[in-house]
N, CA, C and O atoms as a GROMACS GRO file, in nm:
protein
  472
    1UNK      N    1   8.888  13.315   8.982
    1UNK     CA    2   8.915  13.182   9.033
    1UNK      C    3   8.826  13.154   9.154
    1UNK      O    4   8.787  13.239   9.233
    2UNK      N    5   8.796  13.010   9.156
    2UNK     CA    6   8.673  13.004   9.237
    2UNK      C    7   8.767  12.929   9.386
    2UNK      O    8   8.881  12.892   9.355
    3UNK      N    9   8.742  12.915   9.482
    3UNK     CA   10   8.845  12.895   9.585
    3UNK      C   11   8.729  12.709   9.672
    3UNK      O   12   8.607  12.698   9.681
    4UNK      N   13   8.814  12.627   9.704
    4UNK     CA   14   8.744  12.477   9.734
    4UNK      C   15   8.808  12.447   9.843
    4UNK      O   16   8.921  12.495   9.851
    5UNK      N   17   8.761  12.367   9.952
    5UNK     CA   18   8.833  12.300  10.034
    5UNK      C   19   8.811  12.137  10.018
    5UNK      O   20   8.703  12.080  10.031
    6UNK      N   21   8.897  12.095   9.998
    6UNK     CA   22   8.907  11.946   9.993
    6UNK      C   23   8.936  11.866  10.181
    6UNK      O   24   8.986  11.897  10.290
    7UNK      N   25   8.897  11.803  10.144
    7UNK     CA   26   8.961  11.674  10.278
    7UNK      C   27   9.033  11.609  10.213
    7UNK      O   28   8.983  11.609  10.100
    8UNK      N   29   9.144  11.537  10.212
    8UNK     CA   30   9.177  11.434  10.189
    8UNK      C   31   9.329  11.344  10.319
    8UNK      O   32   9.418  11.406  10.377
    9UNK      N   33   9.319  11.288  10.320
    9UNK     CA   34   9.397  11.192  10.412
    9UNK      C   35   9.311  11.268  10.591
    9UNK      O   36   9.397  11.262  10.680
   10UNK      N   37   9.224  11.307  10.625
   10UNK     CA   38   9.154  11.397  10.725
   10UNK      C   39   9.244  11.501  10.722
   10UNK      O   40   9.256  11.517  10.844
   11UNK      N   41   9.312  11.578  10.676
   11UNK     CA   42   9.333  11.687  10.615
   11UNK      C   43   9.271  11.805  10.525
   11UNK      O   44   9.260  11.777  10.406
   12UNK      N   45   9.240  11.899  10.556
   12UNK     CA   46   9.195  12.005  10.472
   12UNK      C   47   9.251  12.064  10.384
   12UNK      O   48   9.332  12.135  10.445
   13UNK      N   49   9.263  12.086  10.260
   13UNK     CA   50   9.310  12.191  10.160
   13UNK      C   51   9.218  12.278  10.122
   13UNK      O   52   9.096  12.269  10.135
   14UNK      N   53   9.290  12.372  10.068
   14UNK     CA   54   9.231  12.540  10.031
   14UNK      C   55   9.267  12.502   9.874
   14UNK      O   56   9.387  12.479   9.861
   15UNK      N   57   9.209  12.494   9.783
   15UNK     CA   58   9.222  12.484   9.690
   15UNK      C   59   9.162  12.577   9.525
   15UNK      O   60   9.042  12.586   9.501
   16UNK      N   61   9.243  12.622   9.454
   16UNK     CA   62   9.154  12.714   9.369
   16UNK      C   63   9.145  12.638   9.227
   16UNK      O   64   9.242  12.575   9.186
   17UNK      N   65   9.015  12.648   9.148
   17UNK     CA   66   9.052  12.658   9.040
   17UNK      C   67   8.937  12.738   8.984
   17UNK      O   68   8.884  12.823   9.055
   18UNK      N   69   8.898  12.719   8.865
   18UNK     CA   70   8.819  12.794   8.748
   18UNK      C   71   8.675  12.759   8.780
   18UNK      O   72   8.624  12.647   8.784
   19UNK      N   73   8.604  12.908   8.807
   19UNK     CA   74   8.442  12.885   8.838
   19UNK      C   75   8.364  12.817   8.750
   19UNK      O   76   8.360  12.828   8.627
   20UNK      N   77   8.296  12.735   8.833
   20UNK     CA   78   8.217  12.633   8.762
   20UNK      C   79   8.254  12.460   8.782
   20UNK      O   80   8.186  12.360   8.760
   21UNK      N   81   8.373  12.477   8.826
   21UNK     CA   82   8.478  12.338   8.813
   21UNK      C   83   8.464  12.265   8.968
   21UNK      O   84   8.489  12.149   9.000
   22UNK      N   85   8.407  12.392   9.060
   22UNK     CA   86   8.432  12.326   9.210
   22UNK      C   87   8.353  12.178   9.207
   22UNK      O   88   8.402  12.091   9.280
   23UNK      N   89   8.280  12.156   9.158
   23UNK     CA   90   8.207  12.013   9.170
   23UNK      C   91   8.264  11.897   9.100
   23UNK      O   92   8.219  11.783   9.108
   24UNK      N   93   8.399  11.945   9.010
   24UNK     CA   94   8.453  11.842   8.951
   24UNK      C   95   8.573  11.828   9.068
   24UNK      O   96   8.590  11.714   9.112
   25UNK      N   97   8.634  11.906   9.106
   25UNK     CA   98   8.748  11.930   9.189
   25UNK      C   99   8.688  11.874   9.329
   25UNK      O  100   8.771  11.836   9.412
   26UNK      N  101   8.588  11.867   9.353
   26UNK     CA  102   8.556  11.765   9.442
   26UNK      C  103   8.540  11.703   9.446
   26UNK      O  104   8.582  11.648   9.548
   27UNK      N  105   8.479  11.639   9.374
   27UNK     CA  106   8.486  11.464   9.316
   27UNK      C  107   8.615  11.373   9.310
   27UNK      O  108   8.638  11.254   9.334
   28UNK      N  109   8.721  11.526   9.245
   28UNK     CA  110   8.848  11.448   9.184
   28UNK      C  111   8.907  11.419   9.352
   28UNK      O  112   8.954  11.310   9.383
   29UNK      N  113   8.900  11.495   9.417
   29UNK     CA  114   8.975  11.500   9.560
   29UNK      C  115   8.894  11.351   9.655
   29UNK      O  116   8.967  11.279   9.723
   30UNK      N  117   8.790  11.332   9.650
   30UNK     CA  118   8.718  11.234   9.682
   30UNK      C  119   8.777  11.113   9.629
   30UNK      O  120   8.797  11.019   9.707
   31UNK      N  121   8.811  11.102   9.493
   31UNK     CA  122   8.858  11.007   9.414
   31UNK      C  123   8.979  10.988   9.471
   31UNK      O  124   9.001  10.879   9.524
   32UNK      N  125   9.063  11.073   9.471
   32UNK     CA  126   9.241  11.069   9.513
   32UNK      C  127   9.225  11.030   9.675
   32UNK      O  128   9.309  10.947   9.710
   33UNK      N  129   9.135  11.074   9.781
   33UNK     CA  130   9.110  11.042   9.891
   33UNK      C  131   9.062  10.864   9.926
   33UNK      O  132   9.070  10.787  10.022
   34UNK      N  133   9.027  10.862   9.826
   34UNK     CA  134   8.952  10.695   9.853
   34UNK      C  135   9.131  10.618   9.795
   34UNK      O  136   9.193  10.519   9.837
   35UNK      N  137   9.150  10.680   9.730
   35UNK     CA  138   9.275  10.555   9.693
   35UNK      C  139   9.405  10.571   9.831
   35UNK      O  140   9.466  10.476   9.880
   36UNK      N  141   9.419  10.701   9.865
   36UNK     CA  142   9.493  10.750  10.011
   36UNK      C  143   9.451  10.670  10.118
   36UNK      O  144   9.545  10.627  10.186
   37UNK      N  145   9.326  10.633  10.158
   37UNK     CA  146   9.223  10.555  10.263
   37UNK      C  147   9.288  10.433  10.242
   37UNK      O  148   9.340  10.377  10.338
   38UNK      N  149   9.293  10.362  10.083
   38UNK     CA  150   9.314  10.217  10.059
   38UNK      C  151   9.445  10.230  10.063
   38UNK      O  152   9.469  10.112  10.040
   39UNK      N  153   9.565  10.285  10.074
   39UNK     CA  154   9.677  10.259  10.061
   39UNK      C  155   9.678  10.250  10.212
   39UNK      O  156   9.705  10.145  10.268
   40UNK      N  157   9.645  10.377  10.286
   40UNK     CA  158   9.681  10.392  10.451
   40UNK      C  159   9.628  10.258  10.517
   40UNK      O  160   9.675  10.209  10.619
   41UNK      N  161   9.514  10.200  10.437
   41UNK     CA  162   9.496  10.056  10.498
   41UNK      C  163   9.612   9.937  10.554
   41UNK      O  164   9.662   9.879  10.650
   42UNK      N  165   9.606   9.957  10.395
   42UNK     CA  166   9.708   9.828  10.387
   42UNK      C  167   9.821   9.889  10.421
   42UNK      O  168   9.873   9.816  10.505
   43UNK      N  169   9.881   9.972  10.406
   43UNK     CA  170  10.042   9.977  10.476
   43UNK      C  171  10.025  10.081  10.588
   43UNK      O  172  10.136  10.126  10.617
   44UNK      N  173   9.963  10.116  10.634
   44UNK     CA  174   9.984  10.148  10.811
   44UNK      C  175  10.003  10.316  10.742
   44UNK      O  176   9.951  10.363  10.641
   45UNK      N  177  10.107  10.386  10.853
   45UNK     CA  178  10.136  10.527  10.863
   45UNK      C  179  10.281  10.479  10.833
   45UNK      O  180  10.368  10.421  10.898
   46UNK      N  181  10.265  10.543  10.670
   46UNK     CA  182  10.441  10.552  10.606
   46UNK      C  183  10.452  10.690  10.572
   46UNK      O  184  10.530  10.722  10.483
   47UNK      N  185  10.384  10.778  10.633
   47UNK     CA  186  10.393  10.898  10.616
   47UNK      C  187  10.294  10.964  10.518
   47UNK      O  188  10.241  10.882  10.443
   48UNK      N  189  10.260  11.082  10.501
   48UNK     CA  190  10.164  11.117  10.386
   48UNK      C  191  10.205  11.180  10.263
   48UNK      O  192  10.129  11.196  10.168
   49UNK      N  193  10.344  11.221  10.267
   49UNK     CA  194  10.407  11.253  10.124
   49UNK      C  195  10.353  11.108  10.058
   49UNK      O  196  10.252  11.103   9.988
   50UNK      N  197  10.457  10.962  10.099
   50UNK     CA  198  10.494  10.861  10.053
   50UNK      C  199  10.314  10.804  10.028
   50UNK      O  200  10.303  10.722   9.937
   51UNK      N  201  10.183  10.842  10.102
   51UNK     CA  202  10.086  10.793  10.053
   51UNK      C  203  10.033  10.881   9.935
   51UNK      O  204   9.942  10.832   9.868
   52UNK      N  205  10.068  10.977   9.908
   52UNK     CA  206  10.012  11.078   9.790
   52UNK      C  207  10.106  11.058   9.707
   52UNK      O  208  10.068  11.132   9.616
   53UNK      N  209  10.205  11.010   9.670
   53UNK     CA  210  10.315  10.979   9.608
   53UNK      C  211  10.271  10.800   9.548
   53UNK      O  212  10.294  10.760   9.434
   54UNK      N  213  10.209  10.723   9.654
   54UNK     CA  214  10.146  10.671   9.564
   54UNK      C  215  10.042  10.635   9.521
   54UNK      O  216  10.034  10.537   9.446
   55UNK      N  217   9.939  10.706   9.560
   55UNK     CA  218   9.805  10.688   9.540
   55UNK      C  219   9.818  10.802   9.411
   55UNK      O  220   9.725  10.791   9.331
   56UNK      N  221   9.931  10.924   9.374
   56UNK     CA  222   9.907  10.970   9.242
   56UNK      C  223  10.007  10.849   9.140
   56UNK      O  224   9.979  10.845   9.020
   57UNK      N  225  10.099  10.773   9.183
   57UNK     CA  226  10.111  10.657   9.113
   57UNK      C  227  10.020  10.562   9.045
   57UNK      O  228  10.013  10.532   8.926
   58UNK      N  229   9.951  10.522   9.148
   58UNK     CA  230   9.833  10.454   9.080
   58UNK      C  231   9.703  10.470   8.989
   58UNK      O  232   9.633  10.395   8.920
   59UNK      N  233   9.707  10.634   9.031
   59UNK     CA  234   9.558  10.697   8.932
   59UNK      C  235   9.656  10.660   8.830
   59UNK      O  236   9.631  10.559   8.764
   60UNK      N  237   9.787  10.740   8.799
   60UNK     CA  238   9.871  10.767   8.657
   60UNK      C  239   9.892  10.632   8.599
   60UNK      O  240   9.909  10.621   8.478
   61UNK      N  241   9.892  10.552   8.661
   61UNK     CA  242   9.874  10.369   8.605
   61UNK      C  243   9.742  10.373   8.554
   61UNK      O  244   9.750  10.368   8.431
   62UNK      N  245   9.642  10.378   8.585
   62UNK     CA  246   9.502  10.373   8.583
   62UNK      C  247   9.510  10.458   8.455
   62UNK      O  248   9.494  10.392   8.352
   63UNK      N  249   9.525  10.552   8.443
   63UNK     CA  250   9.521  10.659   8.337
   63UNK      C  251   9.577  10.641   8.210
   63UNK      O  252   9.534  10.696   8.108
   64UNK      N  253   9.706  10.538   8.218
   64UNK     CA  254   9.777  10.489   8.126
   64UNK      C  255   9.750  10.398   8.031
   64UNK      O  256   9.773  10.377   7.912
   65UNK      N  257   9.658  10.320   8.179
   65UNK     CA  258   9.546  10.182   8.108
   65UNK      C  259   9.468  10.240   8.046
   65UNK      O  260   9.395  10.177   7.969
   66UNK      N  261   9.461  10.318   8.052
   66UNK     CA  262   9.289  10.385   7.991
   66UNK      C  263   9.329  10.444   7.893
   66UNK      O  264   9.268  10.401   7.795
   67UNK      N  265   9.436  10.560   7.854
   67UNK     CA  266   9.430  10.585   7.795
   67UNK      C  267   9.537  10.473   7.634
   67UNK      O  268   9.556  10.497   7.515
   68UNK      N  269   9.571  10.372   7.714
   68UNK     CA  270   9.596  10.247   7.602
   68UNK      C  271   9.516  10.157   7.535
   68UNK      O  272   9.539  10.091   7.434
   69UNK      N  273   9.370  10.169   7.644
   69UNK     CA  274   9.288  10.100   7.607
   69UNK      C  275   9.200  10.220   7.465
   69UNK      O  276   9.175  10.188   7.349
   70UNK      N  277   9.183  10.302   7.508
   70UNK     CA  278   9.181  10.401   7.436
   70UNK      C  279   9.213  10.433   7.300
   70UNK      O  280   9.139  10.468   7.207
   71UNK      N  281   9.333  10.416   7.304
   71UNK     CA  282   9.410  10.425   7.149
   71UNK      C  283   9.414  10.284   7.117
   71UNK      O  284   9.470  10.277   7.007
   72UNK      N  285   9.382  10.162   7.161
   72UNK     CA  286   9.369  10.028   7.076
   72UNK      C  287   9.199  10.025   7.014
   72UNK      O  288   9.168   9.970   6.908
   73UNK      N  289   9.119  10.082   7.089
   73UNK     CA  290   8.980  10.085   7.036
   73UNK      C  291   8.982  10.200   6.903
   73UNK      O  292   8.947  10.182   6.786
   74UNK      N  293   9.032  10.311   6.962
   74UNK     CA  294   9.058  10.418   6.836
   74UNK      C  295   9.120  10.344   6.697
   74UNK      O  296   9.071  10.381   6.590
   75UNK      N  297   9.234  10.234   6.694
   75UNK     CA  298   9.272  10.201   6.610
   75UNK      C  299   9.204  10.047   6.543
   75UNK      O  300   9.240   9.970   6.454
   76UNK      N  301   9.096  10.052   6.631
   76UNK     CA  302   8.971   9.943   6.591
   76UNK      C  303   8.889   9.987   6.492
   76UNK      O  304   8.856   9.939   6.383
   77UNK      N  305   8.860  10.093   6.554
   77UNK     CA  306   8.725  10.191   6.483
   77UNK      C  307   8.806  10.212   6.374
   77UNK      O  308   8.743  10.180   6.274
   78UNK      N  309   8.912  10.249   6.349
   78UNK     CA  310   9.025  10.329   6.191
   78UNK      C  311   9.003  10.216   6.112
   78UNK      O  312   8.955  10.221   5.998
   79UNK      N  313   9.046  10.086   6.185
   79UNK     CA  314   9.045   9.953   6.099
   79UNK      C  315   8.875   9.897   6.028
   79UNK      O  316   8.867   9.841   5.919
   80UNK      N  317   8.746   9.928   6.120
   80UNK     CA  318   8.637   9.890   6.087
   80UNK      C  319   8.612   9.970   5.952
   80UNK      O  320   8.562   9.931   5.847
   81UNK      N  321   8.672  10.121   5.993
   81UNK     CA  322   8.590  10.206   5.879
   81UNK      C  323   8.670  10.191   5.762
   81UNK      O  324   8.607  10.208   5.657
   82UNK      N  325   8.806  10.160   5.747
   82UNK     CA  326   8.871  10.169   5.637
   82UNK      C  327   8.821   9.992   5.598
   82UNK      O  328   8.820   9.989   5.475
   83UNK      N  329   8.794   9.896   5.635
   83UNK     CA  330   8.713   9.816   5.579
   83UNK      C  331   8.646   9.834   5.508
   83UNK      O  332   8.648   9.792   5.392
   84UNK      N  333   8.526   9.937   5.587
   84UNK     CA  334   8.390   9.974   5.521
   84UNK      C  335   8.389  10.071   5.387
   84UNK      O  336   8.307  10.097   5.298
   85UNK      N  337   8.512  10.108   5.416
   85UNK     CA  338   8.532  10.198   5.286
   85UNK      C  339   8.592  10.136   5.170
   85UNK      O  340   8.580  10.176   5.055
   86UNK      N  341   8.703   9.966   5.233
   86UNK     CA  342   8.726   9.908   5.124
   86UNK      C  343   8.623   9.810   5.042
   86UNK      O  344   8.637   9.765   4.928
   87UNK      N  345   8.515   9.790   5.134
   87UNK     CA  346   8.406   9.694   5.074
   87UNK      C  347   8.258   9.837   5.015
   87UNK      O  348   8.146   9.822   4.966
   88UNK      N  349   8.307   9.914   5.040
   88UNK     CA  350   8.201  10.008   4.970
   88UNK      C  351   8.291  10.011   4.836
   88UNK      O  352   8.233   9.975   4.734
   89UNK      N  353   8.420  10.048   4.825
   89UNK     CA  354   8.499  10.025   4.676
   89UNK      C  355   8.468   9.915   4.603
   89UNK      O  356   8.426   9.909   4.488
   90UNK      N  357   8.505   9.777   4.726
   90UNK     CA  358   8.387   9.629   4.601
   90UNK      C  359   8.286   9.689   4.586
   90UNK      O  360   8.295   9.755   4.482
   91UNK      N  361   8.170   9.706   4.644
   91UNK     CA  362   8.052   9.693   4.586
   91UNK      C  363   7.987   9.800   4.456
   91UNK      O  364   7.880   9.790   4.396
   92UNK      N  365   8.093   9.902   4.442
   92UNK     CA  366   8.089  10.007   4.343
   92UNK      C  367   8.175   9.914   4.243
   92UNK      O  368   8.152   9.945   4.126
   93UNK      N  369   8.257   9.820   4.254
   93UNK     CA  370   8.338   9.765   4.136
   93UNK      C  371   8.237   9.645   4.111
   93UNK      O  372   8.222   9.599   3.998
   94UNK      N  373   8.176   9.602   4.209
   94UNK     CA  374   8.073   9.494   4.131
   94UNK      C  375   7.913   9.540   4.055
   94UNK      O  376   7.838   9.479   3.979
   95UNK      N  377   7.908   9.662   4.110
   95UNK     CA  378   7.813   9.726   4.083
   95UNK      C  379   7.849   9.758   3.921
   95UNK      O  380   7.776   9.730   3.826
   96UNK      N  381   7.967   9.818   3.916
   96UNK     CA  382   7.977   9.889   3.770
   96UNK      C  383   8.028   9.782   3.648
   96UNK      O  384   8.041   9.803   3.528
   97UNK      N  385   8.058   9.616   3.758
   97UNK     CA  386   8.038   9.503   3.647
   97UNK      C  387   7.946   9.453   3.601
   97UNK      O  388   7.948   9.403   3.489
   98UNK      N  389   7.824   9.456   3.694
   98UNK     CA  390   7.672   9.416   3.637
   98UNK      C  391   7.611   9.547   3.534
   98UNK      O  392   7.544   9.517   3.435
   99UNK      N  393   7.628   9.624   3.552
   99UNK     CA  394   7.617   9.720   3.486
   99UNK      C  395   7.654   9.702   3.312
   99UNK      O  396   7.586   9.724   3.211
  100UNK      N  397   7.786   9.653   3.330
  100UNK     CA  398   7.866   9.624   3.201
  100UNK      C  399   7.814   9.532   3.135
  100UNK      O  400   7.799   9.534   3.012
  101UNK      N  401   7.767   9.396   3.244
  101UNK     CA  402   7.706   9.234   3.203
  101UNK      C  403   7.545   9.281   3.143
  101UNK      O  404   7.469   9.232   3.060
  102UNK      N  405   7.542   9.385   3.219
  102UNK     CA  406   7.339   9.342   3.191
  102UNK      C  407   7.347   9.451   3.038
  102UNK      O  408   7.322   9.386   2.937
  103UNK      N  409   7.388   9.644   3.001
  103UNK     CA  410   7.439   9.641   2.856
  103UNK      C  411   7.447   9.552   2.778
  103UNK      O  412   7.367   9.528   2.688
  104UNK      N  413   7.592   9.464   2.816
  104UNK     CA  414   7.618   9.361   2.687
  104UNK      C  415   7.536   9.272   2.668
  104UNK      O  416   7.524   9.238   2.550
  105UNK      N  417   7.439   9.193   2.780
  105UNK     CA  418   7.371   9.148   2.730
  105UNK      C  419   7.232   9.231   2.678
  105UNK      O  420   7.159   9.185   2.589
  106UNK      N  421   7.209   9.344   2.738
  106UNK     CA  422   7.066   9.443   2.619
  106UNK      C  423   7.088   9.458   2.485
  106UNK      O  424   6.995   9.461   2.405
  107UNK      N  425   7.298   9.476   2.425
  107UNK     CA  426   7.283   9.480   2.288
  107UNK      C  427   7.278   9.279   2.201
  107UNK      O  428   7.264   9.251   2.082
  108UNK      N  429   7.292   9.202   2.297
  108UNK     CA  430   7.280   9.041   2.228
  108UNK      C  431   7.108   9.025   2.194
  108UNK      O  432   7.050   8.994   2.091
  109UNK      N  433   7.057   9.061   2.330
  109UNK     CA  434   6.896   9.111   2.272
  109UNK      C  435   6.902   9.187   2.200
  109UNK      O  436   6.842   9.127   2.111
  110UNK      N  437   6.932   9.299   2.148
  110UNK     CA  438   6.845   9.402   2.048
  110UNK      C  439   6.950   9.325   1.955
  110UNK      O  440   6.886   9.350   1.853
  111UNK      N  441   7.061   9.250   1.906
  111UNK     CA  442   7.108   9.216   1.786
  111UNK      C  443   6.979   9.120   1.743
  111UNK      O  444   6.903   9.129   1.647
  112UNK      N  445   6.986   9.028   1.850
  112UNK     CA  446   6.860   8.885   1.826
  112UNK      C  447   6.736   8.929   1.736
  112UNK      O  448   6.682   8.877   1.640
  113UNK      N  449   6.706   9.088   1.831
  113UNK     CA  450   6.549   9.147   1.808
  113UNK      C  451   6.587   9.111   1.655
  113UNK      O  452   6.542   9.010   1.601
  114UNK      N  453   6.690   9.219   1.576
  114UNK     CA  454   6.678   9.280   1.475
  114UNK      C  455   6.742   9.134   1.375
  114UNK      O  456   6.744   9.146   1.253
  115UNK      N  457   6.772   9.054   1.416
  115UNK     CA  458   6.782   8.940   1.374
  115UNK      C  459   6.678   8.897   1.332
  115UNK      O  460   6.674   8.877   1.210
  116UNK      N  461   6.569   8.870   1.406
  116UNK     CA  462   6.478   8.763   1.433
  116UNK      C  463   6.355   8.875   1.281
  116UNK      O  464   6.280   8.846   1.188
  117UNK      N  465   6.404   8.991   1.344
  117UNK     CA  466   6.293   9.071   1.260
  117UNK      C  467   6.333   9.123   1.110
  117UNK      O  468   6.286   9.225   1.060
  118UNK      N  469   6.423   9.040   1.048
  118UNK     CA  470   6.467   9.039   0.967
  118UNK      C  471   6.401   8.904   0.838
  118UNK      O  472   6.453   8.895   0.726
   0.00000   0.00000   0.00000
């Protein structure tokens, strides 16, 4: 385990996680710190439980949006392709009617031919 110190609210944490990750785990703490900054703005000193309490409120809103926006695009893309798969079924059913039209009409020609050459 790789060991990080964060700032957040001008506070320091000691923080661990999995080597390789410290540059995400700082970012993320940066991220959670900027929304701590904008809450301590606007409502003064309500304590710092009650600002981490809701500045992780609001990522988890944020997260919720996202991940709703998420599963309505996912169920866009399901809807485009099962389209594409129902108009690839027409075009194999119109395909295998011209198919049928242009035959029936090759045997009205070769009846005509053997008509005509009669």
């Amino acid at each position: 385990m790789a060991k990080v110190a964060v700032s957040i609210n001008g506070r320091v944490f000691d923080l661990a996680c999995d080597h390789g990750q410290e540059a995400q785990l700082r970012e993320l703490a940066r991220y959670f710190d900027r929304h701590v900054q904008d809450l301590h703005r606007k409502f003064g000193n309500i304590g710092e439980a009650r600002l981490f309490i809701m500045a992780g409120l609001m990522i988890a809103d944020q997260l919720s949006e996202s991940l709703a926006e998420m599963e309505g695009i996912k169920n866009e893309v399901q809807a485009l392709r099962q389209a594409g798969h129902d108009m690839r079924g027409d075009a194999v059913r119109i395909e295998e009617s011209a198919i049928r039209d242009i035959e029936g009409l090759a045997d009205r020609i070769e009846g005509l031919t053997r008509s005509l050459q009669s």
